[in-house]
C-alpha positions in Angstrom: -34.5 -6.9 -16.6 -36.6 -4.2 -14.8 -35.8 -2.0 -11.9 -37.2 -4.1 -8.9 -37.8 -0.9 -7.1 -39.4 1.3 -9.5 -40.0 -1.3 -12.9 -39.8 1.2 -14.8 -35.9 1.3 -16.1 -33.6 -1.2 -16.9 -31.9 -2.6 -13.9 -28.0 -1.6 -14.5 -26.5 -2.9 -10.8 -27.4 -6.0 -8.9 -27.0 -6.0 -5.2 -26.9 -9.1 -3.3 -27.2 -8.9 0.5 -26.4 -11.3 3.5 -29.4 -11.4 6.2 -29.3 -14.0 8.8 -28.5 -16.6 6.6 -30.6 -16.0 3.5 -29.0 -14.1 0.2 -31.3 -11.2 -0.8 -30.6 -10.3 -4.7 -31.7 -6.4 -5.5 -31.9 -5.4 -9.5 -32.1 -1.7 -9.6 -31.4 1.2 -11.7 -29.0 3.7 -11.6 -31.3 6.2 -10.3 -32.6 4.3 -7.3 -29.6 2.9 -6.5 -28.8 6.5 -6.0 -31.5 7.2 -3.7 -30.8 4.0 -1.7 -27.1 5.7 -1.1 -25.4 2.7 -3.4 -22.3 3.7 -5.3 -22.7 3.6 -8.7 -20.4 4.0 -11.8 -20.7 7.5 -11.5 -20.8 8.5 -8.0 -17.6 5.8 -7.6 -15.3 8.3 -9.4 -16.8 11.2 -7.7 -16.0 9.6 -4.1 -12.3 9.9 -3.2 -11.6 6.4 -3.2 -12.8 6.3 -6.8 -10.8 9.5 -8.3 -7.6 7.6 -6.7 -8.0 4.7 -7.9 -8.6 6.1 -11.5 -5.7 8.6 -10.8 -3.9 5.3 -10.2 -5.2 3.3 -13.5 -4.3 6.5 -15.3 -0.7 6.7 -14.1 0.0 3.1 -14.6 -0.3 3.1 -18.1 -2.1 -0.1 -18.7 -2.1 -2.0 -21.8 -5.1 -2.4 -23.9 -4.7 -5.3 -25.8 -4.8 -4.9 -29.5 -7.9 -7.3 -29.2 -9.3 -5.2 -27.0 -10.5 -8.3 -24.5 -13.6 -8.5 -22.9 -14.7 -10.4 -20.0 -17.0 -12.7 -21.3 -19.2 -12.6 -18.4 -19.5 -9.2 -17.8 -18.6 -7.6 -21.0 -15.7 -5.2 -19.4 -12.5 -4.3 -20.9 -9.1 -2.7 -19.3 -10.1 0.3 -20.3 -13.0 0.2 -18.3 -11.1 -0.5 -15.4 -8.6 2.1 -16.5 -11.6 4.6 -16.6 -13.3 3.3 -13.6 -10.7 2.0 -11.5 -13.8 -1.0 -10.7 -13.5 -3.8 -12.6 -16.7 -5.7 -13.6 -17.6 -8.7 -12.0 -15.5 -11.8 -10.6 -14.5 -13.5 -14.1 -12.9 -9.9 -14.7 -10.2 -10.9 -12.2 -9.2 -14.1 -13.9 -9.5 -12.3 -17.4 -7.2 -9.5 -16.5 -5.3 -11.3 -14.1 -1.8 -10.6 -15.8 -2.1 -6.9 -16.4 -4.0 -6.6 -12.7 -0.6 -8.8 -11.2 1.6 -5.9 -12.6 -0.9 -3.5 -11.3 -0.6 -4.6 -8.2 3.1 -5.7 -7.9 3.5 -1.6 -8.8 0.9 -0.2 -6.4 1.7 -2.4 -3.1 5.0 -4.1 -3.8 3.7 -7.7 -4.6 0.9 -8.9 -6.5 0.3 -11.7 -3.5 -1.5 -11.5 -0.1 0.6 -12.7 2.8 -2.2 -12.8 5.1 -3.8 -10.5 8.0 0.0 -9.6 9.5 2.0 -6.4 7.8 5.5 -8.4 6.7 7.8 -6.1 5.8 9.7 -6.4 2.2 13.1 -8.5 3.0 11.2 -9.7 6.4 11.4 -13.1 7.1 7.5 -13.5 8.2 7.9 -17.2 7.4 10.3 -17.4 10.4 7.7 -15.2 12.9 4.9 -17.2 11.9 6.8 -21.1 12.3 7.9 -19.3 15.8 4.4 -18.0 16.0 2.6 -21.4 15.7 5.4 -23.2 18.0 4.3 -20.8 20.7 0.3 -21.4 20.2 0.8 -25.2 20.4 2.6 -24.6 23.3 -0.3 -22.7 24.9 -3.0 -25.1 23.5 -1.0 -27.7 25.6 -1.2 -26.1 28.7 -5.1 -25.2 28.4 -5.3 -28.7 27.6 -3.4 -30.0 30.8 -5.4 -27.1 32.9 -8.6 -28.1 31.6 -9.2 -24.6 30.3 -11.3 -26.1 27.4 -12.6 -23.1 25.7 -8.9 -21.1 25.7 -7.8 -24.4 24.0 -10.5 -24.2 21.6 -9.4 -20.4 20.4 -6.0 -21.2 20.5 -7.1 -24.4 18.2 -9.0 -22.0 15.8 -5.6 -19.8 15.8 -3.7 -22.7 15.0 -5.7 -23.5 11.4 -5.5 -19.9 10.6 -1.9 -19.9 10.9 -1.3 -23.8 9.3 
């Protein structure tokens, strides 16, 4: 597929963007996705974000199969990543999933997310958030009896997040 900025090139990075409401899909080169100011693989481990997090792949020592797995939608292997410290595309999460869990479990502690609130290790954030969502339902009553309709309706929205 050609560059859809310059058709010249092969388009190497596909950028999909948001606008009110509509997805806009960009194929472009490496060179003018450069120029647009878009990280590529390149200027990803040249940003500092990029050198840790292949400082970090580096250090952990990660396996490489003796198969040497791909993705199958992407085409990416570990050592990419380990390289990189990016991994391909979505299906490269579910692919790698076991040697990114240990990754992760070594790097923050836990491979799972516990949510928007900081709970720290041997805290019982299960307990804060049960007293948490007792105390919201206790407000959403009282908007309720005052007729305060629209601070019931964002302590309503609060109360799905939490459930």
């Amino acid at each position: 597929m050609r560059c859809d900025n310059c058709k010249e090139r092969d388009a190497v990075i596909n950028l999909t963007q948001v606008e009110h409401d509509s997805k806009v899909t960009l194929h472009l080169c490496e060179q003018c996705a450069q120029e647009k100011g878009i990280e590529t693989g390149t200027t990803a481990l040249k940003s500092t974000l990029g050198t840790f997090l292949s400082a970090m792949g580096k250090g952990t020592n990660l396996p490489v199969p003796a198969d040497t797995a791909r993705c199958p939608s992407c085409g990416a292997t570990l050592l990419d990543f380990r390289d990189s410290g990016r991994l391909g595309c979505a299906q490269c999460y579910q692919t790698f999933g076991d040697h990114l869990r240990d990754l992760l479990r070594r790097l923050h502690g836990s491979s799972q997310h516990v949510g928007e609130r900081y709970v720290a290790p041997g805290g019982n954030g299960e307990a804060s958030a049960a007293s948490e969502l007792l105390e919201l339902r206790d407000q959403l009553r009282r908007a309720v009896e005052s007729e305060n309709f629209e601070r019931a309706a964002e302590l309503r929205d609060q109360i799905r997040v939490l459930e």
